[in-house]
C-alpha positions, -999 to +999 in steps of 0.1 A: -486+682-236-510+704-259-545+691-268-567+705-295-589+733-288-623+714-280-640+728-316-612+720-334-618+690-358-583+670-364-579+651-395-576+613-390-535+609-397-529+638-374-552+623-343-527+592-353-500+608-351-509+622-312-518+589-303-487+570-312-466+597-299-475+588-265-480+558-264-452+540-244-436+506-249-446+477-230-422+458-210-400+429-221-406+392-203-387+364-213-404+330-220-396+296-227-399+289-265-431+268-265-445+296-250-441+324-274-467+319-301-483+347-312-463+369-293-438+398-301-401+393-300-378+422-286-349+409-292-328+402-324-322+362-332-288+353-345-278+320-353-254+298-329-237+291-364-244+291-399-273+275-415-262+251-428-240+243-408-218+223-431-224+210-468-257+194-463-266+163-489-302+175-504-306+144-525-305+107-519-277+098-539-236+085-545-217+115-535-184+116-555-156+141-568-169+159-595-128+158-613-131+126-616-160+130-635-154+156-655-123+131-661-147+106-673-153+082-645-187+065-651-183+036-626-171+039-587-167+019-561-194+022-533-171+020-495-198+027-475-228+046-466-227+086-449-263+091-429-277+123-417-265+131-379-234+113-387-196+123-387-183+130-419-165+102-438-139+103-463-138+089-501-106+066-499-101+075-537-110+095-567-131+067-581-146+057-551-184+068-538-204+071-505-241+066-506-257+094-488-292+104-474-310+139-473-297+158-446-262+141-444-233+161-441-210+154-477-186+131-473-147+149-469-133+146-504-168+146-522-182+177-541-217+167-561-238+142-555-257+120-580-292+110-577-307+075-576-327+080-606-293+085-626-274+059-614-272+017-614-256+001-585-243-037-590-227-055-561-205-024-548-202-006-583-225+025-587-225+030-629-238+065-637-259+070-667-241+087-694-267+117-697-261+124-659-245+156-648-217+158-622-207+194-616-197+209-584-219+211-555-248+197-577-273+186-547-254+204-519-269+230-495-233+253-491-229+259-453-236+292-446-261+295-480-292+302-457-277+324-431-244+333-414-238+339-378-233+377-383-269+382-396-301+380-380-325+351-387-351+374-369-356+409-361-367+426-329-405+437-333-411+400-354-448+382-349-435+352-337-459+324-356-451+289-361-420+295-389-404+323-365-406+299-334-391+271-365-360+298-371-355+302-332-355+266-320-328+258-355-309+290-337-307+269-308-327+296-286-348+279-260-361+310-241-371+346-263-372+379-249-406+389-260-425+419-254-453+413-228-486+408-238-508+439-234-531+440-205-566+457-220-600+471-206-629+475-223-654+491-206-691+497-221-715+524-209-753+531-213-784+527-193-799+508-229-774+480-232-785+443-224-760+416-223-768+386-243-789+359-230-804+384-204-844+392-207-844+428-225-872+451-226-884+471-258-865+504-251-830+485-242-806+472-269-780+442-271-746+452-258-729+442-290-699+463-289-687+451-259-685+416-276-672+429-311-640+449-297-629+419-275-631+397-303-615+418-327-587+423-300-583+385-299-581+384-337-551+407-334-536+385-305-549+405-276-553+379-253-554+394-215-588+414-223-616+421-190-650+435-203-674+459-182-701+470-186-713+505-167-745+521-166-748+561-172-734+571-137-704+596-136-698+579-099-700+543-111-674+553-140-648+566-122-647+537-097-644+511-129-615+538-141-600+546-111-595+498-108-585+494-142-563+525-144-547+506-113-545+470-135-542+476-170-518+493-198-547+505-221-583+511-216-605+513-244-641+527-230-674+523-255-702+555-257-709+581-233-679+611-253-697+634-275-718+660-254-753+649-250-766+659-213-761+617-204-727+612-223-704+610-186-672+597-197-655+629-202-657+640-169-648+608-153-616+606-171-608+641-161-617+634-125-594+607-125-569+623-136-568+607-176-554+641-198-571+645-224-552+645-261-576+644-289-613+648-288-630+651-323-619+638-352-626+648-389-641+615-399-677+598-400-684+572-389-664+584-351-666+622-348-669+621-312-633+598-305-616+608-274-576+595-266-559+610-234-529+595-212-539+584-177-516+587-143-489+560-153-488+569-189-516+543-200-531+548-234-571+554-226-597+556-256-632+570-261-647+551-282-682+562-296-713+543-286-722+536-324-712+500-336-699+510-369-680+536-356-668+519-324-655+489-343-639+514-372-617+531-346-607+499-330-590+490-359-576+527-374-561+535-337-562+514-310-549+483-330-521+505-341-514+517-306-511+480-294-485+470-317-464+503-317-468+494-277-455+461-283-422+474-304-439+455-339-436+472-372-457+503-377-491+488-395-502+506-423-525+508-447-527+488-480-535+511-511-562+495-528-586+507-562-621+514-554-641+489-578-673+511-584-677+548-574-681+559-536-702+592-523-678+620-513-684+645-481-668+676-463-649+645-435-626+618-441-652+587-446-649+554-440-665+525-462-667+490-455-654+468-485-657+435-496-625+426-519-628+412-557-607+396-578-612+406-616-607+382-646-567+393-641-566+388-606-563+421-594-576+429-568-601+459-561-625+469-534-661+469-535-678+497-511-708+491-489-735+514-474-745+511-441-776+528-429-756+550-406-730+547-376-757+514-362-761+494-386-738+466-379-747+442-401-735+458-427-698+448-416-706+410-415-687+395-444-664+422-451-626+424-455-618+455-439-627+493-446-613+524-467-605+551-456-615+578-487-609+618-481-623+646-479-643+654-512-670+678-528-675+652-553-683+617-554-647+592-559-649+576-592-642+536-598-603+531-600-597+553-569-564+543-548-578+546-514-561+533-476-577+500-469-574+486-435-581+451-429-601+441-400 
């Protein structure tokens, strides 16, 4: 494995490209169907037949054969009535007609089926208005129309929300192979940080981050996430690495990686044996990132202590690392115009947006400006963040950047 030289600055799609090259697949469970929301599906979904399964009735209605219509037959005999979940009856004769409901299978002999709007039914004679149309397979769902038994409803590496777990119970699946949920640390360090709702001094700070990645790993459907928090002691750092590197598939750790005389977490990662991948990436907000691969192949991040930038690389690696671990589609970036101009700069930058629609309803991205890597309320009420490159000039308005959504 070959890591960067540790002055070497790595450009933002090439520190991606390290990271998801080792990051390794988590394994597969299976779970009963109820069960699966919000989880990732490893396993292709075919039907147990086709969809429909027969010719379904989408109207209430008289089904009849539409020759005998185009023959001219305006008035049938009604023999009886074809509900949905029951076996397929028969039409006697040519002139005859079976009422049917939505979701019925059609009656054997019967091609179309006229609505009640279009029809007048006296005693057991339906007349049909002479405007009506009677072609073939006029109201009918053809079995097979939706899917076939040789074709996946759903593909391996699906986010299985309430219309996938829909196709898999209609495919008669009771239990899905899905991948299993990601197991996540995230560890906080500094002497300065304060939980909420504790008494804090003058010279200490809020432990925000801590708080702000979780969530934000919940909002991507990272459920199985412990927090820490650990003061500035290289011994005290190891020990929380050397237990989670025993319990968890990815660790995501929170200040303490650029190379101030306090910042600890370098060392600790080496001393327990973490390898380090990346360190320093050409980007502001983030410079300082760290990625490495621990013992058993865990994905372990560096995160730096700055709120901006330790919620910015959340979401332009680790995310990404979580669902290439979990076998989902790659998640890229949406390209996006810039809707007023944005300040350039020798590193990859990126700018919180809010979106706005224009009178046409396109949509186009409206820069902030935080007051550097800390200021954190600057993200409240934004969609997401570009990601603009390297430039000696300013980026005008109508600029396609990468926009990542929160």
């Amino acid at each position: 494995m070959t890591k960067p030289a540790a002055a070497t600055l790595i450009t933002p799609h090439a520190a991606q490209q390290a990271i998801e090259a080792l990051v390794t697949r988590l394994p597969i469970e299976s779970r009963a169907l109820e069960l699966c929301l919000g989880q990732t599906l490893r396993e292709d979904v075919y039907a147990e037949r086709d969809n429909p399964p027969f010719d379904r009735v989408c109207m209430d209605g008289i089904a009849i054969d539409s020759a005998s219509f185009s023959a001219g037959t305006r008035r049938y005999r009604i023999q009886g009535t074809q509900a949905a979940g029951a076996p397929a009856l028969t039409l006697a004769a040519p002139s005859n007609a079976i009422e049917v409901t939505t979701g019925a299978v059609l009656p054997k002999g019967a091609d179309t089926v006229i609505p009640l709007e279009e029809y007048a039914v006296v005693g057991d004679v339906a007349s049909v208005r002479s405007d009506a149309s009677g072609g073939a397979y006029r109201n009918v769902a053809r079995r097979g129309s939706d899917s076939r038994r040789d074709v996946p409803m759903l593909e391996a590496g699906a986010r299985l929300g309430a219309r996938e777990i829909a196709v898999a119970a209609a495919a008669g699946f009771d239990r899905l192979n899905i991948a299993r949920p990601p197991r996540v640390a995230v560890i906080s360090t500094g002497n300065e940080l304060v939980a909420p709702g504790r008494p804090i001094a003058d010279h200490q700070v809020r432990d925000s981050n801590a708080y702000a990645l979780r969530a934000a790993l919940s909002e991507h459907g990272v459920t199985e996430v412990e927090g820490e928090h650990v003061a500035d002691d290289e011994g005290l750092i190891e020990r929380s690495l050397h237990r989670h590197l025993g319990e968890r598939d990815m660790i995501v750790l929170i200040g303490g990686v650029s190379h101030g005389k306090l910042d600890l977490v370098r060392a600790a990662l080496a001393a327990s044996g973490v390898q380090e991948v990346v360190h320093q990436v050409a980007q502001r907000p983030g410079k300082p990132m760290w990625f490495g691969v621990g013992p058993q192949r865990q994905a372990v991040f560096g995160l730096p202590g700055n709120p901006v930038a330790a919620l910015t690389c959340l979401r332009r690696y680790v995310v990404p690392a979580i669902a290439r671990a979990l076998g989902a589609p790659a998640m890229r970036p949406e390209p996006i115009a810039l809707a007023s101009p944005a300040p350039g700069g020798r590193l990859a930058h990126f700018v919180p947006v809010r979106l706005r629609h224009d009178d046409l309803g396109r949509v186009a991205a409206v820069p902030g400006a935080p007051h550097g890597s800390g200021d954190f309320l600057a993200l409240a009420g934004t969609d997401g963040f570009v990601e603009l490159p390297p430039s000696a000039t300013d980026l005008p308005a109508g600029f396609v950047a990468d926009f990542y959504r929160w």
